[in-house]
PDB file as gemmi writes it, atoms N, CA and C in Angstrom:
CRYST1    1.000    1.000    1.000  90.00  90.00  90.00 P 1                      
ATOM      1  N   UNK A   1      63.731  98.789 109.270  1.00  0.00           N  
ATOM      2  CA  UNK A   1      64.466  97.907 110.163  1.00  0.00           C  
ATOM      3  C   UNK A   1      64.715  96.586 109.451  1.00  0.00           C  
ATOM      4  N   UNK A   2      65.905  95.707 109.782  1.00  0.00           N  
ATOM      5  CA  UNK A   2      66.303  94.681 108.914  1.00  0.00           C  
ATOM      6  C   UNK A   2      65.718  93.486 109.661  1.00  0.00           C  
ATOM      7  N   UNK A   3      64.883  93.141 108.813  1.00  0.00           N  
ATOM      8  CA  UNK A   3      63.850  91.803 109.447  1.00  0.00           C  
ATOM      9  C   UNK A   3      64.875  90.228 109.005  1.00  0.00           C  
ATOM     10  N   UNK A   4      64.635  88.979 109.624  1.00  0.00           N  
ATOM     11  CA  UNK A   4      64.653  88.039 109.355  1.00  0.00           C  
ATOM     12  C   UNK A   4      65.852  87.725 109.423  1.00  0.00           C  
ATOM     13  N   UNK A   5      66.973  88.389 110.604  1.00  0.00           N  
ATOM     14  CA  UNK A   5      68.292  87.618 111.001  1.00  0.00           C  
ATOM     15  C   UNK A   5      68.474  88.396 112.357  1.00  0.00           C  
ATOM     16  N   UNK A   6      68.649  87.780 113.322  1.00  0.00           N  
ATOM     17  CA  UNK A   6      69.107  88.234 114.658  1.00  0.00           C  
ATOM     18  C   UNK A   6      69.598  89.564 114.753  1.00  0.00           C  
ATOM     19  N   UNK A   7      69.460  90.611 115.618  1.00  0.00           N  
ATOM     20  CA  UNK A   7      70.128  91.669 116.046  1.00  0.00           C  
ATOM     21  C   UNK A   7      70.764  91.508 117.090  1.00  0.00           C  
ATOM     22  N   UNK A   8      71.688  92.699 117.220  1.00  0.00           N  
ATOM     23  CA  UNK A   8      72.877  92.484 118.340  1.00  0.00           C  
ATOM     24  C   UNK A   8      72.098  92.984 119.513  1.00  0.00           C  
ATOM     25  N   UNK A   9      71.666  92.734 120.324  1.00  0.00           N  
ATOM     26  CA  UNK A   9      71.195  93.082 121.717  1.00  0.00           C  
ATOM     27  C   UNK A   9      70.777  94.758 122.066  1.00  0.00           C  
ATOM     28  N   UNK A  10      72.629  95.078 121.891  1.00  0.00           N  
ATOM     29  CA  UNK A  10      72.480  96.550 122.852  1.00  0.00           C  
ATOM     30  C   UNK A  10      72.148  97.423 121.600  1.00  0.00           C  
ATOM     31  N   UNK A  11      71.475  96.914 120.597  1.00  0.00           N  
ATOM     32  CA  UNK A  11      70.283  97.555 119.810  1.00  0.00           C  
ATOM     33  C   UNK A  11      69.032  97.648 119.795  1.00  0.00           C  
ATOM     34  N   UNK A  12      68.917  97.264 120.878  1.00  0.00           N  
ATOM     35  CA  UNK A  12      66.966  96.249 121.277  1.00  0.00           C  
ATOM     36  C   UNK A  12      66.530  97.325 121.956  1.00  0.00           C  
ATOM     37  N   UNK A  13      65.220  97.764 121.526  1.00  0.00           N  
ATOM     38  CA  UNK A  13      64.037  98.843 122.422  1.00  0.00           C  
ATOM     39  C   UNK A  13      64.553  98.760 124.008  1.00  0.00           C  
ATOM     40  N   UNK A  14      64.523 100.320 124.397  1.00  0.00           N  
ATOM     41  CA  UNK A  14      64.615  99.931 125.987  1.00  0.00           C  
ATOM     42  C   UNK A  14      63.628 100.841 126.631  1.00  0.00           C  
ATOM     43  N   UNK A  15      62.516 100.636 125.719  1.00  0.00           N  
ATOM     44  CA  UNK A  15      61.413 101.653 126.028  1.00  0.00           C  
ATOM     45  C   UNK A  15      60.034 100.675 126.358  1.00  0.00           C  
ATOM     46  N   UNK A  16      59.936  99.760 126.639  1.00  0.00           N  
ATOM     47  CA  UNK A  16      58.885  98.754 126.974  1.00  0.00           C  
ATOM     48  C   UNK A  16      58.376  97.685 125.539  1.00  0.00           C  
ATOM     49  N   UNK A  17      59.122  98.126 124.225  1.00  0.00           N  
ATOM     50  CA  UNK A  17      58.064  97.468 123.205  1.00  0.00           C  
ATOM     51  C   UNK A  17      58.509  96.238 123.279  1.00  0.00           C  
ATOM     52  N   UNK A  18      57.511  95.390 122.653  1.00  0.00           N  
ATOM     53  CA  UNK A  18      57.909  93.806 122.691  1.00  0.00           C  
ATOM     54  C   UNK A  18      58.604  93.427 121.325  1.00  0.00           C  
ATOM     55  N   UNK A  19      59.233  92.134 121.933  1.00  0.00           N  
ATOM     56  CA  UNK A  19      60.260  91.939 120.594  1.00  0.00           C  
ATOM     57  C   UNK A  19      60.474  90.452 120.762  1.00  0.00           C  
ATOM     58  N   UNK A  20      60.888  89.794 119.757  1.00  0.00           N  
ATOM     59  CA  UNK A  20      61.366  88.442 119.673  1.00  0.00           C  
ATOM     60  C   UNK A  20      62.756  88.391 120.258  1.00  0.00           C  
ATOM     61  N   UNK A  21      63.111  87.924 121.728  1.00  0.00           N  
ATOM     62  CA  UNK A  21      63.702  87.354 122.148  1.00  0.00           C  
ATOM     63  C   UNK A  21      64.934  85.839 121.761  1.00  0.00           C  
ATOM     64  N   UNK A  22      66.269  85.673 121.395  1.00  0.00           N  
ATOM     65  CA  UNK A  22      66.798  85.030 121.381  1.00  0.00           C  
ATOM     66  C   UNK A  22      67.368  84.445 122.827  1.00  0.00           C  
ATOM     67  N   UNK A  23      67.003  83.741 123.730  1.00  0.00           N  
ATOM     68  CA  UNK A  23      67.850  83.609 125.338  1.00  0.00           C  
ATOM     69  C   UNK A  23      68.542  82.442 125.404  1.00  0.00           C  
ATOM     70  N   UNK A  24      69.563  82.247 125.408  1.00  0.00           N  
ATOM     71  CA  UNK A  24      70.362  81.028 126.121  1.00  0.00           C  
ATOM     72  C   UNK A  24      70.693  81.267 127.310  1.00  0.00           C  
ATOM     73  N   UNK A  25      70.684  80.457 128.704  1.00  0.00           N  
ATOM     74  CA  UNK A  25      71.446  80.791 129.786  1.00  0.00           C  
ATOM     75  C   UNK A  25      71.836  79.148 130.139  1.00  0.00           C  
ATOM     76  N   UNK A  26      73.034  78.713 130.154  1.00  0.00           N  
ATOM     77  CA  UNK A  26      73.688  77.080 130.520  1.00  0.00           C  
ATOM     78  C   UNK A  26      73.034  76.997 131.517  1.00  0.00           C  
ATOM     79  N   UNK A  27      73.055  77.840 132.734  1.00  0.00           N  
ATOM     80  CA  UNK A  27      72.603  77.601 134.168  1.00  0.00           C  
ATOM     81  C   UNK A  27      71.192  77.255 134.181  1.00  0.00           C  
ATOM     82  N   UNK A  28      70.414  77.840 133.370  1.00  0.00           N  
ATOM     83  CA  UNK A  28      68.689  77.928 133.587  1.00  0.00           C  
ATOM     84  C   UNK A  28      68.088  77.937 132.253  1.00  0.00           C  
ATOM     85  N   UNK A  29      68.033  76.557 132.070  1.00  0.00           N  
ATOM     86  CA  UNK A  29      67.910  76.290 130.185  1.00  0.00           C  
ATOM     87  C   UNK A  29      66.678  77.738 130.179  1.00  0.00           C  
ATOM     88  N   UNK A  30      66.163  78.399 129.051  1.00  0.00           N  
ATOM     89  CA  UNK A  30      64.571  78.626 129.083  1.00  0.00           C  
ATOM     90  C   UNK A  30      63.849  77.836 128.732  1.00  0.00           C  
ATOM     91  N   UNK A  31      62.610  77.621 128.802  1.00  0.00           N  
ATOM     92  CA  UNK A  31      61.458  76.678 128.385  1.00  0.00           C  
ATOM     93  C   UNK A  31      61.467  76.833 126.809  1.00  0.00           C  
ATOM     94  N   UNK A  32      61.384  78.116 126.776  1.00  0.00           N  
ATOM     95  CA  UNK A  32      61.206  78.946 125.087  1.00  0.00           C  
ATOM     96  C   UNK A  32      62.599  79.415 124.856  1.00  0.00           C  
ATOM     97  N   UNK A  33      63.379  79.061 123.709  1.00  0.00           N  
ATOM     98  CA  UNK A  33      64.783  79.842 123.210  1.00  0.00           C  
ATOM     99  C   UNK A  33      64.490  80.793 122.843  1.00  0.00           C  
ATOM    100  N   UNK A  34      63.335  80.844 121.919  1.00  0.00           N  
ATOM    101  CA  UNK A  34      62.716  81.891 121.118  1.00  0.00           C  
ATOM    102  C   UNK A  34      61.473  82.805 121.604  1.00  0.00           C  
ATOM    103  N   UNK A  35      61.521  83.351 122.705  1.00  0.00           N  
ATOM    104  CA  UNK A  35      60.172  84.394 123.045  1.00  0.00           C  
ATOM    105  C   UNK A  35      59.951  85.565 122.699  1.00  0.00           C  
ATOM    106  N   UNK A  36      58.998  85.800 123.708  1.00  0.00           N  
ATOM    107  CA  UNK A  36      58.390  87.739 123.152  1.00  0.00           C  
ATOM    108  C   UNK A  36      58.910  88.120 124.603  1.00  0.00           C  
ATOM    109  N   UNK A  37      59.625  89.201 124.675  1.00  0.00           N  
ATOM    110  CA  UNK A  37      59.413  89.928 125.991  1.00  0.00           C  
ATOM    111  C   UNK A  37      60.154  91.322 125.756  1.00  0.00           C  
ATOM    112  N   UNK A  38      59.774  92.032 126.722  1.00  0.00           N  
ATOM    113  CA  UNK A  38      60.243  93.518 126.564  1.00  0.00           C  
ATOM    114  C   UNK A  38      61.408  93.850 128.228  1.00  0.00           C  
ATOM    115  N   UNK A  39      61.845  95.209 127.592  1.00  0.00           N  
ATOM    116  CA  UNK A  39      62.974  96.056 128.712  1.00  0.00           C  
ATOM    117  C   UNK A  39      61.834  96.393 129.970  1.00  0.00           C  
ATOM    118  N   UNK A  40      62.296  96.222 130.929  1.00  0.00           N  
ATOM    119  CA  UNK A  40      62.043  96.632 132.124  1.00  0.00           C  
ATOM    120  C   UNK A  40      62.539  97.452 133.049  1.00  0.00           C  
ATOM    121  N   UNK A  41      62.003  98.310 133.466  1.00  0.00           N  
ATOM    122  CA  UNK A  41      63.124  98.406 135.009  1.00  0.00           C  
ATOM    123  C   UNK A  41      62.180  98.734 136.256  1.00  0.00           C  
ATOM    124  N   UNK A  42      62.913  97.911 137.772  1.00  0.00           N  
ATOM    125  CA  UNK A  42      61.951  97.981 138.866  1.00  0.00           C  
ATOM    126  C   UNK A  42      62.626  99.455 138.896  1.00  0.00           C  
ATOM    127  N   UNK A  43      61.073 100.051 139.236  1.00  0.00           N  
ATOM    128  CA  UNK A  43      61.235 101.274 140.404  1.00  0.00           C  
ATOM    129  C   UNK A  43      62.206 100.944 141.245  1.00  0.00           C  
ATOM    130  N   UNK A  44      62.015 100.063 142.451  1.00  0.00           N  
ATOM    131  CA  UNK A  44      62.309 100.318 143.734  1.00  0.00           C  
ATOM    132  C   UNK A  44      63.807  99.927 143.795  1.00  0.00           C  
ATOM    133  N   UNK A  45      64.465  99.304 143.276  1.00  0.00           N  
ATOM    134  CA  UNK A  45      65.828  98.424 142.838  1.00  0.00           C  
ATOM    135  C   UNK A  45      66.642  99.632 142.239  1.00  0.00           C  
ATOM    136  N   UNK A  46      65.661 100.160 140.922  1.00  0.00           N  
ATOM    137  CA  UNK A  46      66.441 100.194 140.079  1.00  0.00           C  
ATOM    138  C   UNK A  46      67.394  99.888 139.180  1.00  0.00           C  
ATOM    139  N   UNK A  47      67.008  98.213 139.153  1.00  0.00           N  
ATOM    140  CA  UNK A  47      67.593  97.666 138.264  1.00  0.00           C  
ATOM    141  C   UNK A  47      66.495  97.061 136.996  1.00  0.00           C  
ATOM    142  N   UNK A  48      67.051  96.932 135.572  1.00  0.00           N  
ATOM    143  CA  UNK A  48      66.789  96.901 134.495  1.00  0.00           C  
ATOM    144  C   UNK A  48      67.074  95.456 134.137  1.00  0.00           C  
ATOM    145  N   UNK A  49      66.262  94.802 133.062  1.00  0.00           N  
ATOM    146  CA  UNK A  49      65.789  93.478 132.441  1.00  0.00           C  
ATOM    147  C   UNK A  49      64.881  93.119 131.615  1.00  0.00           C  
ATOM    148  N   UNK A  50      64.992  92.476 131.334  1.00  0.00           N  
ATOM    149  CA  UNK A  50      64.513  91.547 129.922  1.00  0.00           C  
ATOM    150  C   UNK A  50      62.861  90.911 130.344  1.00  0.00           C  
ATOM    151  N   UNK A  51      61.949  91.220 130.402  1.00  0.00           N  
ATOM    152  CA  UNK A  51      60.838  90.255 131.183  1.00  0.00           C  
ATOM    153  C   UNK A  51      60.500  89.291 129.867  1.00  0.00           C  
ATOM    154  N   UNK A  52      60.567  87.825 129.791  1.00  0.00           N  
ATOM    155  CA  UNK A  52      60.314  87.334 128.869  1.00  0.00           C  
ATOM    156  C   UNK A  52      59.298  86.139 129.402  1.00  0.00           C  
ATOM    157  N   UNK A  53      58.721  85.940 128.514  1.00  0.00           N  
ATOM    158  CA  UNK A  53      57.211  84.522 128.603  1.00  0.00           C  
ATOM    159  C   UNK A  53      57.740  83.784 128.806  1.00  0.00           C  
ATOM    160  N   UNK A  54      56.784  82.370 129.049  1.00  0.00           N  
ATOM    161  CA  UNK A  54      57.245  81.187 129.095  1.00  0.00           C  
ATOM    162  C   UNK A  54      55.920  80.256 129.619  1.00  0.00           C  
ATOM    163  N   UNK A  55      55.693  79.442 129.092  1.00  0.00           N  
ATOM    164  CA  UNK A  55      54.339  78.391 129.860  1.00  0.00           C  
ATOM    165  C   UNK A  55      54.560  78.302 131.177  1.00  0.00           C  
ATOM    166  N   UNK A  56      55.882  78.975 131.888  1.00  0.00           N  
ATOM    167  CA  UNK A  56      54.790  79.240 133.882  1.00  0.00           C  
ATOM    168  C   UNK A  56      55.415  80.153 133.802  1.00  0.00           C  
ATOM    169  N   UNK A  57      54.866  81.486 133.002  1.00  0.00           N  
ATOM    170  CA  UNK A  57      54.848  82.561 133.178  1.00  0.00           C  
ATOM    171  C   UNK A  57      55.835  83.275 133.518  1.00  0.00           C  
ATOM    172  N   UNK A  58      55.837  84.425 133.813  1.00  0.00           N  
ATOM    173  CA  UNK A  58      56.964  85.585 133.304  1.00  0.00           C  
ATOM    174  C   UNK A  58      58.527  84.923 134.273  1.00  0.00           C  
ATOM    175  N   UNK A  59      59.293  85.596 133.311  1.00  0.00           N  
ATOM    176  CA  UNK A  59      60.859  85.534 134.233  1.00  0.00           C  
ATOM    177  C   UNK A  59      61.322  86.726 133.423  1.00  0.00           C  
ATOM    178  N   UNK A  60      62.564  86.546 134.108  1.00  0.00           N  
ATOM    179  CA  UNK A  60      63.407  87.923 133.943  1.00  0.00           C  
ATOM    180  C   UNK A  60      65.276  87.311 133.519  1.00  0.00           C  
ATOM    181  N   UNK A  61      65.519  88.075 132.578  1.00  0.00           N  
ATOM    182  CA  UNK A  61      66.821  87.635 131.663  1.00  0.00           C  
ATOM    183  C   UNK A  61      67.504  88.995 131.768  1.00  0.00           C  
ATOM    184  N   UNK A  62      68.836  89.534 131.841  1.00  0.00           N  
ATOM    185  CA  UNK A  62      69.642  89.749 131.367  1.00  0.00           C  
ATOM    186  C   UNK A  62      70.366  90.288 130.134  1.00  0.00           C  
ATOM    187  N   UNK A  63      71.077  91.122 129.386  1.00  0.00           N  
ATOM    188  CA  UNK A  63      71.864  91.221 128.685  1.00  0.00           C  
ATOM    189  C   UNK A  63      72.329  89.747 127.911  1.00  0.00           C  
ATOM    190  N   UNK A  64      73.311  89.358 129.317  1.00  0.00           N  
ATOM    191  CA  UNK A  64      74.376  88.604 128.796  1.00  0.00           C  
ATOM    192  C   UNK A  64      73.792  87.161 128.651  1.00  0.00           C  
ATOM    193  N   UNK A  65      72.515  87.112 128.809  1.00  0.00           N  
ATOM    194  CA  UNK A  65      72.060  85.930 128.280  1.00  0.00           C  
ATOM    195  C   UNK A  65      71.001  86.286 126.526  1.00  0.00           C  
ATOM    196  N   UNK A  66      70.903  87.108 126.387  1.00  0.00           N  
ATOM    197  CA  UNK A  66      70.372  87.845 124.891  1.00  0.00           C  
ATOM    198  C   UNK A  66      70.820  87.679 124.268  1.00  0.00           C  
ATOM    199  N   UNK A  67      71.421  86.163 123.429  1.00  0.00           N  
ATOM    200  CA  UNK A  67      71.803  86.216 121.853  1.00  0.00           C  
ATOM    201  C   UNK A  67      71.305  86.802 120.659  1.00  0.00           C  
ATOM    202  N   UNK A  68      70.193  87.757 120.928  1.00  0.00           N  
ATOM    203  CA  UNK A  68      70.091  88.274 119.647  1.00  0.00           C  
ATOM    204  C   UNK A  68      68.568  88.501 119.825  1.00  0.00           C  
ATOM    205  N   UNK A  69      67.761  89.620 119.277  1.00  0.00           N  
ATOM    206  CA  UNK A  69      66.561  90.060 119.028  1.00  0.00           C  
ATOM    207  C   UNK A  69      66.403  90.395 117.730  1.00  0.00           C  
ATOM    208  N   UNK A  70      64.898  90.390 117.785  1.00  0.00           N  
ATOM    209  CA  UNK A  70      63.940  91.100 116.166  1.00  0.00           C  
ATOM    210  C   UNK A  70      62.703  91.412 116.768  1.00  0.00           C  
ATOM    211  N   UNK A  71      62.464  92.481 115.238  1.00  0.00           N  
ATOM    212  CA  UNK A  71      60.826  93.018 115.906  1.00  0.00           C  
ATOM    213  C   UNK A  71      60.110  92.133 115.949  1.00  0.00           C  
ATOM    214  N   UNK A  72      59.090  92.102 116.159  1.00  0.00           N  
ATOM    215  CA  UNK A  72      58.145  91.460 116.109  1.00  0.00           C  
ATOM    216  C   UNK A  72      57.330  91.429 114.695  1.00  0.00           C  
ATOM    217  N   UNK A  73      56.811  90.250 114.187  1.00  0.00           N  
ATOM    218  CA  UNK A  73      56.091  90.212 112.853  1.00  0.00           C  
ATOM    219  C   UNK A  73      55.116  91.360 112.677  1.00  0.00           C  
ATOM    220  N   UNK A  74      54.846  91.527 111.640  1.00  0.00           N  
ATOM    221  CA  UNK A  74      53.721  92.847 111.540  1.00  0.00           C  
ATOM    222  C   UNK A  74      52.497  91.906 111.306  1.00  0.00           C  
ATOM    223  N   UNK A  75      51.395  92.526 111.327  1.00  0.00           N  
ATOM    224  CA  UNK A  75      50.263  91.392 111.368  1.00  0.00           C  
ATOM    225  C   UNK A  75      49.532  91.867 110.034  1.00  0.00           C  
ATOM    226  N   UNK A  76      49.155  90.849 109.499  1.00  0.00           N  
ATOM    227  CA  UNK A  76      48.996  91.463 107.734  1.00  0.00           C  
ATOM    228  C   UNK A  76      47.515  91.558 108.077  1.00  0.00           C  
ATOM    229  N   UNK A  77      47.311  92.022 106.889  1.00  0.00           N  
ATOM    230  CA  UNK A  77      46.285  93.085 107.013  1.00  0.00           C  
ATOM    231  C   UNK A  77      44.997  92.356 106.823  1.00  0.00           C  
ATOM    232  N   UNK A  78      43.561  92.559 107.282  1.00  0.00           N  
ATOM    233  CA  UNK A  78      42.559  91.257 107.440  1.00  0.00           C  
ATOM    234  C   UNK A  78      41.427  91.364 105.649  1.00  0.00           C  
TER     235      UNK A  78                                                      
END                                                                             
């Protein structure tokens, strides 16, 4: 996988793994531009999203606010 420049979105895991998050939204700055969060989807809705961190805790993003993802760093070895 090509590390160390943004990916296009509708290439991003939609299987729960976590990933480095790019989010802009004008309406609802994020706290973090840059987070970890993974694909979701409610059961009961059935609708699908982005759950991403933030210092008061989880929210939920969108597609069309996803400028861009990467994996996550690998953790070197101890």
């Amino acid at each position: 996988m090509t590390t160390g420049r943004w990916l296009d979105v509708s290439a991003a895991p939609r299987d729960g793994s976590p990933v480095l998050l790019w989010i802009q939204d004008d309406d609802s700055p994020p706290d973090f531009p840059v987070t970890v969060g993974f694909w979701e989807t409610d059961e009961i809705f059935g609708v699908s999203f982005w759950r991403v961190f933030s210092a008061h805790g989880s929210s939920t993003d969108f597609d069309q606010h996803v400028r861009g993802w990467m994996p996550l760093p690998q953790v070197p070895d101890a």
